[in-house]
C-alpha positions as CSV (number, residue, x, y, z in Angstrom):
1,X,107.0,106.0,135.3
2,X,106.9,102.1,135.0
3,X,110.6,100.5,133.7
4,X,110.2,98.0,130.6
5,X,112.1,95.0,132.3
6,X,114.5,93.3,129.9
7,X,117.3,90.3,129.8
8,X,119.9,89.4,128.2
9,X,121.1,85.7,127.0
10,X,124.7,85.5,126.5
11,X,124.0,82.6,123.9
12,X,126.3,83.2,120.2
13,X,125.1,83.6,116.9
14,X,127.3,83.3,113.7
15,X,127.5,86.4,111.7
16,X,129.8,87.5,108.8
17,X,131.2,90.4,108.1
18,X,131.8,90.9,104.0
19,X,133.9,93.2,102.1
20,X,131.8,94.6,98.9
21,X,133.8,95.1,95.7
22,X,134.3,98.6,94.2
23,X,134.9,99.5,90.5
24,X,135.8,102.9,88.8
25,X,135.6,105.8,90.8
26,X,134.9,105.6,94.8
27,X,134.0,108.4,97.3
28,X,137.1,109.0,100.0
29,X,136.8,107.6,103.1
30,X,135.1,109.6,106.4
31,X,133.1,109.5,109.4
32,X,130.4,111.6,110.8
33,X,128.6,111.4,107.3
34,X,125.1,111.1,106.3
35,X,123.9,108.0,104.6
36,X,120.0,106.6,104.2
37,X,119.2,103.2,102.0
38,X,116.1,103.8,99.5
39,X,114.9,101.6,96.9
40,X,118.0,100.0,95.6
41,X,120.5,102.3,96.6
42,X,122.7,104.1,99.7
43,X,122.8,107.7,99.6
44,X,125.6,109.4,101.4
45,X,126.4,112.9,101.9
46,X,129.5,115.1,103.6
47,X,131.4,114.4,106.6
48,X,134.5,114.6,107.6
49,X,138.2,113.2,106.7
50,X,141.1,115.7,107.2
51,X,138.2,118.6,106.5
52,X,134.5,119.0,106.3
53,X,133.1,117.0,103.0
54,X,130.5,118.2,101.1
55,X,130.0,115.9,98.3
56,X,127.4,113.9,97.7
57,X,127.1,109.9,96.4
58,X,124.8,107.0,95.8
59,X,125.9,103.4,96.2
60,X,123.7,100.7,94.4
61,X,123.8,97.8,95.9
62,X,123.0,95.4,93.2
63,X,125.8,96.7,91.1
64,X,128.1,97.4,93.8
65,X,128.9,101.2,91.7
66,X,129.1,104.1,93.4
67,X,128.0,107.3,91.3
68,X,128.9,110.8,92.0
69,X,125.6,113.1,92.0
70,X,126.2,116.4,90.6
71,X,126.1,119.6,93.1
72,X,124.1,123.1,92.8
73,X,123.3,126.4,94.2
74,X,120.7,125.2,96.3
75,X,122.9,121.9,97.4
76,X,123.9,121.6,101.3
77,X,127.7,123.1,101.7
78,X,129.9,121.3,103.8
79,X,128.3,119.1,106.6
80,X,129.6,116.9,109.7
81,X,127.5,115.0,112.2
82,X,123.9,116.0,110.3
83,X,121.1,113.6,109.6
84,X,119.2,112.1,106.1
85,X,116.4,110.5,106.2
86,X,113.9,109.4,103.6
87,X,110.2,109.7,102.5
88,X,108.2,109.7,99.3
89,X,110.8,110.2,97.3
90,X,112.7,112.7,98.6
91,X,115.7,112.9,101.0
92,X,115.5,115.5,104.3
93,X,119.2,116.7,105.1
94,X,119.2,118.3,108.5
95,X,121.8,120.3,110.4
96,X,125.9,119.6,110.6
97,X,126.6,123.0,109.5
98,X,130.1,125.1,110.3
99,X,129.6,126.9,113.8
100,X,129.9,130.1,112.3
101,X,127.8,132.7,114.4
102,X,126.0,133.7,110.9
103,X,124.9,129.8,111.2
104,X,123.4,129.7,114.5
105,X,120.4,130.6,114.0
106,X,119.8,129.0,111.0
107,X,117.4,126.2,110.4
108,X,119.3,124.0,108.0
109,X,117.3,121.5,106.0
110,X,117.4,121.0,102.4
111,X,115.6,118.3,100.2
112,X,116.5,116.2,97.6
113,X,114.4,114.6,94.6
114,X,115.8,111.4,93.7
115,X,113.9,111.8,90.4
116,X,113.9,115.0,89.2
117,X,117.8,115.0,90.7
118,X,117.1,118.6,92.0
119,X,118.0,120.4,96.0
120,X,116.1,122.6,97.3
121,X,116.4,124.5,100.7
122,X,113.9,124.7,103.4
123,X,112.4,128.7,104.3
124,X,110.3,129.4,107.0
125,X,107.6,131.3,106.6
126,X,107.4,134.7,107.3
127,X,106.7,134.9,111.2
128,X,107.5,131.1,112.3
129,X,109.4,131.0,114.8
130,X,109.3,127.6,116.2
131,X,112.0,125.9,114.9
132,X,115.2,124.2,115.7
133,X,118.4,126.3,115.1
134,X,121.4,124.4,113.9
135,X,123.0,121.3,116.0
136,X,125.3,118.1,115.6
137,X,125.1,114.5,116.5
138,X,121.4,114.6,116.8
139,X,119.5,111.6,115.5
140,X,116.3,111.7,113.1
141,X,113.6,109.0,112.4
142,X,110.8,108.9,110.2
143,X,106.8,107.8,111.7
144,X,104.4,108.0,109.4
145,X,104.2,111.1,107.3
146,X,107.1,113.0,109.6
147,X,111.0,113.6,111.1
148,X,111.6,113.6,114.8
149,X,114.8,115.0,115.7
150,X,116.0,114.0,118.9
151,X,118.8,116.0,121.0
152,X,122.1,117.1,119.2
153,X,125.3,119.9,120.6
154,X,126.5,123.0,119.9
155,X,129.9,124.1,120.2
156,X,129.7,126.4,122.7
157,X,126.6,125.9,124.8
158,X,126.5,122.0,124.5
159,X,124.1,119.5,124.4
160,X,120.3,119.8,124.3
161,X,117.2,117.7,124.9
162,X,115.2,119.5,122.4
163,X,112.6,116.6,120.4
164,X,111.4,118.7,117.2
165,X,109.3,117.3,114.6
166,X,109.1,118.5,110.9
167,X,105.7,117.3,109.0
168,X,106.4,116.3,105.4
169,X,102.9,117.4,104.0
170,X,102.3,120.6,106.0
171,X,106.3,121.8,105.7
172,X,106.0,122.8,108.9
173,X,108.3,122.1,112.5
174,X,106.9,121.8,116.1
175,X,108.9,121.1,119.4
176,X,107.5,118.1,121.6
177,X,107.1,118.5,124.8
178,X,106.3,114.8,126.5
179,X,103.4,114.1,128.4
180,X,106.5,112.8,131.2
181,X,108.3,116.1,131.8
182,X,111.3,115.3,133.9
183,X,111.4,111.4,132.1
184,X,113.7,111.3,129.3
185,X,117.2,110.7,127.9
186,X,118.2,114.6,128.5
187,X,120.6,116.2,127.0
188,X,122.2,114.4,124.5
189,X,124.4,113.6,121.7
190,X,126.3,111.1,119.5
191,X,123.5,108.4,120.3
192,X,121.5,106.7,117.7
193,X,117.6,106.2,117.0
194,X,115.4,103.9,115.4
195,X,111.6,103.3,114.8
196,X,109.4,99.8,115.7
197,X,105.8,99.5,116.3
198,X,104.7,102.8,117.1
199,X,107.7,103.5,119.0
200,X,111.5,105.4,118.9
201,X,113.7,103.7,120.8
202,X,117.2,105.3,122.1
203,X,120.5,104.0,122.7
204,X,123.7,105.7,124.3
205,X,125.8,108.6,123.3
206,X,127.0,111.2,125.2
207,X,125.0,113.1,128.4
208,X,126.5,116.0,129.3
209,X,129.8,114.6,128.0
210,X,129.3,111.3,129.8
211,X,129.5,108.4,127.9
212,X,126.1,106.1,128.4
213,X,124.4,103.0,127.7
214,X,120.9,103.4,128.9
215,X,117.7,102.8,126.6
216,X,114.8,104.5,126.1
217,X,111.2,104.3,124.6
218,X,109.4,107.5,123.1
219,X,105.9,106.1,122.3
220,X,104.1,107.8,119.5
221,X,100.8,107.1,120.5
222,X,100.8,107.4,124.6
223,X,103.7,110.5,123.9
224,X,105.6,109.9,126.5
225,X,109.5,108.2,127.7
226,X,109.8,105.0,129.2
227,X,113.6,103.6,130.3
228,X,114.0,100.0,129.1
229,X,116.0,98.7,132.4
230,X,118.7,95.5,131.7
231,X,120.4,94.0,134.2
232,X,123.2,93.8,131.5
233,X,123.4,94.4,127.5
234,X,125.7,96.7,125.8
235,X,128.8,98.8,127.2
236,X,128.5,102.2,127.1
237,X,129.0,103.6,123.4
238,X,129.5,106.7,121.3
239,X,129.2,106.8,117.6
240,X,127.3,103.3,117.0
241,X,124.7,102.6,114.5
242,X,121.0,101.5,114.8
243,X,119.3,99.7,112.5
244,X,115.5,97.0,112.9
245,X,116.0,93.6,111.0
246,X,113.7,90.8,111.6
247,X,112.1,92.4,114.4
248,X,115.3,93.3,116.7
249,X,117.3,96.2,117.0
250,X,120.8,95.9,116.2
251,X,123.6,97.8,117.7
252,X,127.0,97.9,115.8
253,X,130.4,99.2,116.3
254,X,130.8,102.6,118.4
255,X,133.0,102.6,121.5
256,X,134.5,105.1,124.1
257,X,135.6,108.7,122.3
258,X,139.2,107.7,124.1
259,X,139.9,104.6,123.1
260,X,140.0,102.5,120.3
261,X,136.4,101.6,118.7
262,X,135.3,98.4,119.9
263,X,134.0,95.3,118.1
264,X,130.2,95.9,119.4
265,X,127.5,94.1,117.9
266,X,124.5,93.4,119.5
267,X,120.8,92.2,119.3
268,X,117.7,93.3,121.0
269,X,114.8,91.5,120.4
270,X,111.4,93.2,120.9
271,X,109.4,89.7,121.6
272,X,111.5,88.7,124.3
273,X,112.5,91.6,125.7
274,X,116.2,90.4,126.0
275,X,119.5,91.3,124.7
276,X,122.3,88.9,122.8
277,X,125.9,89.3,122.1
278,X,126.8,88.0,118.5
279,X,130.4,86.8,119.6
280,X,131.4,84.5,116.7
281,X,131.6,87.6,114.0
282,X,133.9,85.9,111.2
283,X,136.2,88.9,110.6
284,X,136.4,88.9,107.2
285,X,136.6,92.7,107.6
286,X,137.2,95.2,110.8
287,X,134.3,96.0,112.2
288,X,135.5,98.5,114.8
289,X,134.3,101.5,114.1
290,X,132.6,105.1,114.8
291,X,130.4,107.8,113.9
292,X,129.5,105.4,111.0
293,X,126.8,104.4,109.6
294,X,124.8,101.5,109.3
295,X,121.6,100.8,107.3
296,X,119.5,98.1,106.5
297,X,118.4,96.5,103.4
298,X,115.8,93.9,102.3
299,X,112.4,92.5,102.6
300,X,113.3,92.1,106.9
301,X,114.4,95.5,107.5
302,X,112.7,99.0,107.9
303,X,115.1,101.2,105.4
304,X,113.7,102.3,101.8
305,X,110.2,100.9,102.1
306,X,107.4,102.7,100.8
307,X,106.8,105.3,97.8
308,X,103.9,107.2,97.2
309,X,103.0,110.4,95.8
310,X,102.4,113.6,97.9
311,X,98.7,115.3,97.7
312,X,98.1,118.6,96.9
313,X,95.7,118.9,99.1
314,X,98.2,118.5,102.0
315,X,100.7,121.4,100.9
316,X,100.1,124.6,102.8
317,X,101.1,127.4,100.1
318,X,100.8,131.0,101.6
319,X,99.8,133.4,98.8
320,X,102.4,135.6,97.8
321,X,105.4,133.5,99.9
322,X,107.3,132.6,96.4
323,X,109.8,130.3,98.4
324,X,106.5,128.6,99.2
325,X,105.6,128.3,96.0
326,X,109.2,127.5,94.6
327,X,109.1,124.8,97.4
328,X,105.6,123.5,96.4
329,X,106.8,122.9,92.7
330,X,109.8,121.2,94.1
331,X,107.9,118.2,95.9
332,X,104.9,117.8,93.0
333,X,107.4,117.5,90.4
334,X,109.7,115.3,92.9
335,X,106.3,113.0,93.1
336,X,104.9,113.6,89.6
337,X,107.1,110.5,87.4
338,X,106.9,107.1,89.1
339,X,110.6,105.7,88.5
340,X,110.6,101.5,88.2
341,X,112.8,101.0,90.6
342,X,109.5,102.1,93.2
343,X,106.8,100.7,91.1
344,X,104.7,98.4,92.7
345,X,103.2,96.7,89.7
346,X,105.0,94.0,88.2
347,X,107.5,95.4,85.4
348,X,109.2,97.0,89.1
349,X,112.6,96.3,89.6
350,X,113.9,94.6,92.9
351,X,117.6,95.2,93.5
352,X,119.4,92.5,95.1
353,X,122.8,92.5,96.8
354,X,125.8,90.3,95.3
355,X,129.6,90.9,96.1
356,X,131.5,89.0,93.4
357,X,131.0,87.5,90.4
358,X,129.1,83.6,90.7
359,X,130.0,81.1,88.7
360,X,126.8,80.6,87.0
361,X,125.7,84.3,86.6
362,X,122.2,84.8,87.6
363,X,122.2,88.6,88.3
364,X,119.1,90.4,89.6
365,X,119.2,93.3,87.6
366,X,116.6,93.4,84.9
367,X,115.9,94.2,81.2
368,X,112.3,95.5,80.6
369,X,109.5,93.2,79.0
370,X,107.2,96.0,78.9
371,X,106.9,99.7,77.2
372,X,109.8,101.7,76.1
373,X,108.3,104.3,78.1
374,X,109.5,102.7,81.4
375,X,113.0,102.0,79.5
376,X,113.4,105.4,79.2
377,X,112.5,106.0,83.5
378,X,115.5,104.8,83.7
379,X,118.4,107.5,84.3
380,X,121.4,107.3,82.0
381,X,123.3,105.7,84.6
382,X,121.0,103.1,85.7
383,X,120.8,102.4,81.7
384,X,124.6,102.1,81.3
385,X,124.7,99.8,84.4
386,X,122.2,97.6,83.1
387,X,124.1,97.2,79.4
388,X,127.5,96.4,81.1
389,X,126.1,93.5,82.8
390,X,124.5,92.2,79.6
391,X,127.7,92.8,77.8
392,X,129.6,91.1,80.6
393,X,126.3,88.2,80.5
394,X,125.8,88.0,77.0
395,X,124.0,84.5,77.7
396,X,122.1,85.3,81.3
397,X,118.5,85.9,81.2
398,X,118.4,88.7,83.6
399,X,115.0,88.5,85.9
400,X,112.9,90.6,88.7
401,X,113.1,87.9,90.9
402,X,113.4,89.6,94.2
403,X,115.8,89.4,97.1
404,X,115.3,86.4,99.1
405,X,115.0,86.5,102.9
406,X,118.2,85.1,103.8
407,X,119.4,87.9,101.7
408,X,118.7,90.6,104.0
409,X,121.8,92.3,105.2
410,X,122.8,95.7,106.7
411,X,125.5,97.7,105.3
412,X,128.1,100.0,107.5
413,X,129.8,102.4,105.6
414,X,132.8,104.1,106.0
415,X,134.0,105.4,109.9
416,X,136.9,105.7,112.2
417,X,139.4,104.4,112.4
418,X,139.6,105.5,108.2
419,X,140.8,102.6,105.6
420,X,144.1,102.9,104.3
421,X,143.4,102.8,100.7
422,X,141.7,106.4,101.3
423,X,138.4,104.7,99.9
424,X,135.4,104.7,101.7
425,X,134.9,101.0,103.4
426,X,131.7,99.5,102.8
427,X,130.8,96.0,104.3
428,X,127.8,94.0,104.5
429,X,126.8,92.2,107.7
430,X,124.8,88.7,107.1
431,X,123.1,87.4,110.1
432,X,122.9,83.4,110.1
């Protein structure tokens, strides 16, 4: 297969690294957690810190609040190294569970409605077989209206090069096989995925437990790998984050598993096919650290974009199969309420990110000029955010004036080494 050929200029760019404030109550630190930016907000889920986390938080970034979001029956138990991804609002939790031999089989994926607040679990219909089986450290990214999941371990047998994709409308899993059988990343693990232009692209983590740091191209469209060759670009690295901002992908922290996390940050930019080290980081903050994560926000960047509703016509419901049909009810009524802070009309609300208190407060977050209908959208925690600022404001006319573009940032939360205040660590990063 043809190599992409790539550079790299060792030129500098300035970058800081911000500490965002925290009130009231905070989620514990961890690592190997799940966490997904969507309209406004971070949602992170389990992990690990001396034990297996299971709880389950969403950070808004205009308020800088974290809120804990209440469990169930249905709710994912205790997960490490698993995935979350979103789409139409709803969140896909896959894998991390406990390797249990009752859990090896299973195919774990739940959903979450960020409006209705509710979890349900994913059941394969009677007869499907094709399916992945539980896994860590595997990497998922949304194209279009589906999840590809991309490699992952299991205790005992190791890592796999299995490439699965789950379609959103259908409910339904299928295993890729490549048009380039024999091309490809392999087995692999503890590496990290993103999406551009019709394309996946793949960075690192762990082949057959040796560390890499090659980089790889899954086109969507041709359906086959391509290895991006550099003559130099980033070490080799475990436990990094990926994010795209202003068309480059961005690799952050991650390191060797035996050594201390190193203070990675690099740029890849898809015009000129060439790598950059960002050297002068003004550490503000440490910004060593693994099995993090790290998600983009803003205008410039490819997390939480896009809302719509899901079709009816596009949900396969078996007659009879009451899970289907328990499922089916899940998503409509997960799509049925359009919340402001996804509207597209004008009265929506555009979150923007602020870390202290200016001196002339002009805060993005917004009081309605339209019906009390949309007022009452609103959750009761969204509401109570909104009337502390104006009680903290009383004289600020609070706006929808969005984000602007050199108010983009990406966020990495929490990781290892773990802060010392016991409190999850999230900073911003600000590209200049």
């Amino acid at each position: 297969m043809p190599e992409e050929p790539a550079t790299m200029i060792t030129e500098s760019a300035d970058c800081a690294w911000e500490s965002l404030s925290r009130r009231e109550k905070v989620p514990c630190d961890r690592f190997r957690h799940a966490a997904v930016a969507y309209n406004g907000f971070v949602y992170v889920h389990g992990g690990r810190q001396d034990t297996v986390l299971g709880d389950f938080w969403r950070y808004s970034i205009a308020l800088s609040r974290w809120e804990q979001l209440p469990s169930c029956q249905q709710a994912p138990d205790k997960l490490e190294e698993h995935s979350m991804v979103a789409h139409e609002g709803v969140l896909y939790v896959f894998g991390g569970e406990m390797d249990f031999g009752a859990n090896r089989k299973n195919t774990p994926l739940w959903m979450y409605s960020i409006d209705t607040r509710r979890w349900c679990e994913f059941k394969a219909g009677k007869g499907e077989e094709t399916r992945p089986v539980n896994r860590k450290g595997h990497s998922a990214v949304v194209y279009q209206s589906a999840m590809f999941v991309y490699g992952g371990y299991f205790d005992i047998e190791g890592a796999v090069e299995e490439f699965w994709v789950f379609y959103f409308d259908a409910q339904k899993w299928s295993q890729l096989s490549p048009h380039t059988r024999g091309v490809g990343p392999g087995p692999r693990h503890g590496h990290s995925c993103v999406t551009h232009n019709a394309a996946m692209f793949l960075f690192g983590g762990l082949k057959r437990m040796a560390e890499q740091n090659d980089f790889w191209k899954f086109d969507f469209w041709k359906h086959n790998w391509t290895i991006i060759k550099t003559s130099y670009g980033p070490p080799k690295s475990v436990g990094h984050g990926s994010v795209i901002y202003q068309d480059s992908l961005w690799i952050v922290g991650g390191g060797l598993p035996s050594r201390t996390p190193a203070h990675n940050l690099w740029k890849y930019h898809f015009a000129s096919r060439s790598w950059k080290k960002i050297s002068r980081v003004k550490q503000i903050v440490d910004c060593a650290r693994m099995y993090h994560c790290a998600v983009a926000v803003g205008s410039c960047s490819t997390s939480g974009t896009g809302v719509s509703s899901l079709c009816r016509e596009h949900l396969e419901v078996p007659s009879g199969d009451s899970s289907a049909e328990k499922l089916y009810s899940f998503l409509t009524s997960a799509s049925s309420k359009v919340s402001p802070l996804s509207n597209s009309n004008s009265n929506a609300i555009e979150m923007k990110t602020f870390t202290e208190r200016p001196a002339s407060p002009v805060l993005c977050s917004c009081s309605f000029s339209s019906s009390a209908d949309e007022q009452r959208l609103l959750t009761s925690y969204e509401n109570e955010s909104f009337t502390l600022l104006e009680e903290e404001y009383p004289q600020t006319p609070f706006s929808c004036a969005g984000p602007a573009a050199d108010e983009d940032v990406f966020l990495m939360i929490g990781g290892k080494p773990l802060s010392r205040q016991c409190e999850i660590s999230i900073c911003r990063i600000m590209p200049e």
